[in-house]
C-alpha positions in Angstrom: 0.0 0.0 0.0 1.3 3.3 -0.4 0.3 6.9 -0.8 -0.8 8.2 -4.6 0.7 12.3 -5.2 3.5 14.1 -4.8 5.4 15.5 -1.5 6.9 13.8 0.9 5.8 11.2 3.5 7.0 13.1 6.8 4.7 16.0 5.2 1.9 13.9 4.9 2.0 12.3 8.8 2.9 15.9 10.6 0.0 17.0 8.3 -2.5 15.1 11.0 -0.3 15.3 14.2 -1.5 17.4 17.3 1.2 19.3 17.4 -0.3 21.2 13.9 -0.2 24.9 15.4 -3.4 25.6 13.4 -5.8 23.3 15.8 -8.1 25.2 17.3 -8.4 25.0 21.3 -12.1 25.8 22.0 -14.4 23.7 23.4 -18.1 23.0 22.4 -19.1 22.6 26.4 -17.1 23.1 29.5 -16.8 20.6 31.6 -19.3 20.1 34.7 -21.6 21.4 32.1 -23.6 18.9 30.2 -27.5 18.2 30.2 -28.6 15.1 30.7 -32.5 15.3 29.9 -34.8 13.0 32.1 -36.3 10.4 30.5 -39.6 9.2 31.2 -40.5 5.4 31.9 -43.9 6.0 30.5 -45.2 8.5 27.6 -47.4 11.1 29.3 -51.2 10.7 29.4 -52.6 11.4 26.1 -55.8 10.3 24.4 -56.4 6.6 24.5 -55.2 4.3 21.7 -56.6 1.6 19.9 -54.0 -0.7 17.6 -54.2 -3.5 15.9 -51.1 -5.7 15.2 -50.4 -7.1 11.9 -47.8 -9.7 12.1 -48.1 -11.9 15.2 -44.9 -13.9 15.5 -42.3 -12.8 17.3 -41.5 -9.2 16.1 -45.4 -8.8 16.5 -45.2 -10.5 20.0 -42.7 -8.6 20.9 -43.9 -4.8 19.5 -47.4 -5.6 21.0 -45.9 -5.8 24.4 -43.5 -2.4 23.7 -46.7 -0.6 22.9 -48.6 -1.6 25.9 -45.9 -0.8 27.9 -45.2 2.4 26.4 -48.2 4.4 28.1 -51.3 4.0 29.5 -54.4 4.5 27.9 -53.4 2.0 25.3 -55.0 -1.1 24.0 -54.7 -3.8 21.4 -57.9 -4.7 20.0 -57.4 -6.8 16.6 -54.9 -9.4 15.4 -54.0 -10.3 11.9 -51.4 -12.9 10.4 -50.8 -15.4 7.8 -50.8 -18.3 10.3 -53.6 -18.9 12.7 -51.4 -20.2 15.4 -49.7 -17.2 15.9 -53.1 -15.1 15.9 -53.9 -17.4 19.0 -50.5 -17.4 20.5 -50.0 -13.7 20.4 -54.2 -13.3 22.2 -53.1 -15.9 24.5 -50.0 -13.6 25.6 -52.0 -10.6 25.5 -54.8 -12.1 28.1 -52.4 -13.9 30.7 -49.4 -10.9 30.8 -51.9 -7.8 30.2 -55.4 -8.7 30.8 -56.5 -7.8 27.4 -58.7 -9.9 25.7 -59.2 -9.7 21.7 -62.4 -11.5 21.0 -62.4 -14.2 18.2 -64.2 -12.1 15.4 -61.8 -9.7 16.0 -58.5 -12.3 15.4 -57.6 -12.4 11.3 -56.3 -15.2 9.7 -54.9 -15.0 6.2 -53.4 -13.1 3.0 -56.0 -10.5 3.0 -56.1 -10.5 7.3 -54.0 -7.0 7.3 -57.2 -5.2 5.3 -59.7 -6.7 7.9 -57.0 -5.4 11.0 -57.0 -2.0 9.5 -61.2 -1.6 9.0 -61.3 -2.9 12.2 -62.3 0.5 14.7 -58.8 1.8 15.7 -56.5 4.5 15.9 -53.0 3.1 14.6 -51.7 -0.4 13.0 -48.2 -1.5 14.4 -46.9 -3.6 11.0 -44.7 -6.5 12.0 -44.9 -8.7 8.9 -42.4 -9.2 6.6 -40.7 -6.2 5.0 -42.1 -7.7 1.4 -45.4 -7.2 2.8 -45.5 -3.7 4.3 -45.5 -1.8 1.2 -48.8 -3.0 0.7 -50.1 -2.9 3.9 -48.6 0.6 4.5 -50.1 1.9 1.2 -53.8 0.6 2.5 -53.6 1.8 5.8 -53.2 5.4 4.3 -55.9 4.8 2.0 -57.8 3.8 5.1 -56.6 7.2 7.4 -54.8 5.3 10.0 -51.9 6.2 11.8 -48.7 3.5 11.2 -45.7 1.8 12.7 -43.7 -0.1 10.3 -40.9 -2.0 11.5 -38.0 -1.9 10.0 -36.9 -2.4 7.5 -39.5 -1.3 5.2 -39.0 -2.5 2.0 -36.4 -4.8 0.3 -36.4 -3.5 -3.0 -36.7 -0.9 -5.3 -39.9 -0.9 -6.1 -41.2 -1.4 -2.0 -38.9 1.8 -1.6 -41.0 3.7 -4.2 -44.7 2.7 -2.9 -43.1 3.4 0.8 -42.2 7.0 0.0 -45.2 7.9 -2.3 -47.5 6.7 0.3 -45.3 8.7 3.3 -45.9 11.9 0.8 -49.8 10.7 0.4 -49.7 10.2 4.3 -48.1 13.8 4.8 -50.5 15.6 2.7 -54.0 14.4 4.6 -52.3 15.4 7.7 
C-alpha cells in the first residue's frame, strides 16, 4: 500500500499530528456542564389508543408488548397474520401478561387478514410482517386514514422503496 501524489511522507504524517499549530483550542461545552435530559418510563397521558397488530410472530409479539408498555391508555384490539397459530399465540399472551382480551371475530387469519385489522375500529396499526409485505399494507392503511408503525426495515427493494415513499408523501398531505 502506499500513498498516490507528490510530496513527501513526513509532510503527509505531521499534516494530521496534534502538534499542527493551526488546531483550534475551544471547546463545544465546559466541563461540569452537560445536560442530561430526564427520561420518562412512560409516555405522558394522552388520548387513548386503539391498535391492531399485523404480524403476530415474534416481532409482532414482541412490539405488541412495547406498545402496551409504552403508556397508558393503550389497548390492542385486533390481530391479523398469515398463520392462525400465531393469531392465537399472540391473544393468549395478551390475556395472561396484560389482561386484554381480543375476542375471536376480532383475530384475522390470512393473506387479505392485514385489510380486515385495518377496518377494524382503531387508531393506529403496528406492521410486523415481513418487509415484502409492508408496502402493501402501508399503502392501505393510508388509503384507510390510519396512523402507522412499520418495522424496520420497510421495503427490500426498489420498487417497496417507491410505494413506501409515495404513500409517506400521500400520508403527509392528509395530515
Amino acid at each position: 500500500m502506499g500513498v498516490i501524489g507528490g510530496g513527501s511522507a513526513s509532510s503527509l504524517l505531521t499534516s494530521c499530528s496534534s502538534d499542527n499549530k493551526k488546531e483550534s483550542k475551544v471547546r463545544l461545552k465546559e466541563p461540569g456542564s452537560y445536560y442530561v435530559p430526564e427520561l420518562p418510563d412512560i409516555a405522558p397521558d394522552g388520548k387513548e389508543l386503539r391498535a391492531g397488530v399485523i404480524g403476530c410472530g415474534g416481532r409482532g409479539s414482541g412490539a405488541a408488548i412495547n406498545f402496551l408498555n409504552a403508556a397508558k391508555g393503550v389497548t390492542i384490539v385486533a390481530l391479523g397474520d398469515v398463520f392462525e397459530d400465531r393469531v392465537n399465540g399472540l391473544a393468549d399472551k395478551l390475556k395472561k401478561e396484560k389482561g386484554i382480551d381480543i375476542p375471536v371475530e376480532k383475530r384475522f387469519v390470512g393473506l387479505d387478514a392485514y385489510k380486515h385489522v385495518i377496518d377494524s375500529d382503531l387508531d393506529i396499526i403496528i406492521e410486523c410482517t415481513p418487509p415484502y409485505f409492508r408496502p402493501q399494507h402501508f399503502e392501505y392503511a393510508v388509503q384507510k386514514n390510519k396512523h402507522c408503525f412499520l418495522e424496520k426495515p420497510m421495503f427490500v427493494d426498489a420498487v417497496g422503496y417507491r410505494k413506501v415513499v409515495a404513500t409517506a408523501k400521500q400520508a403527509q398531505a392528509k395530515k
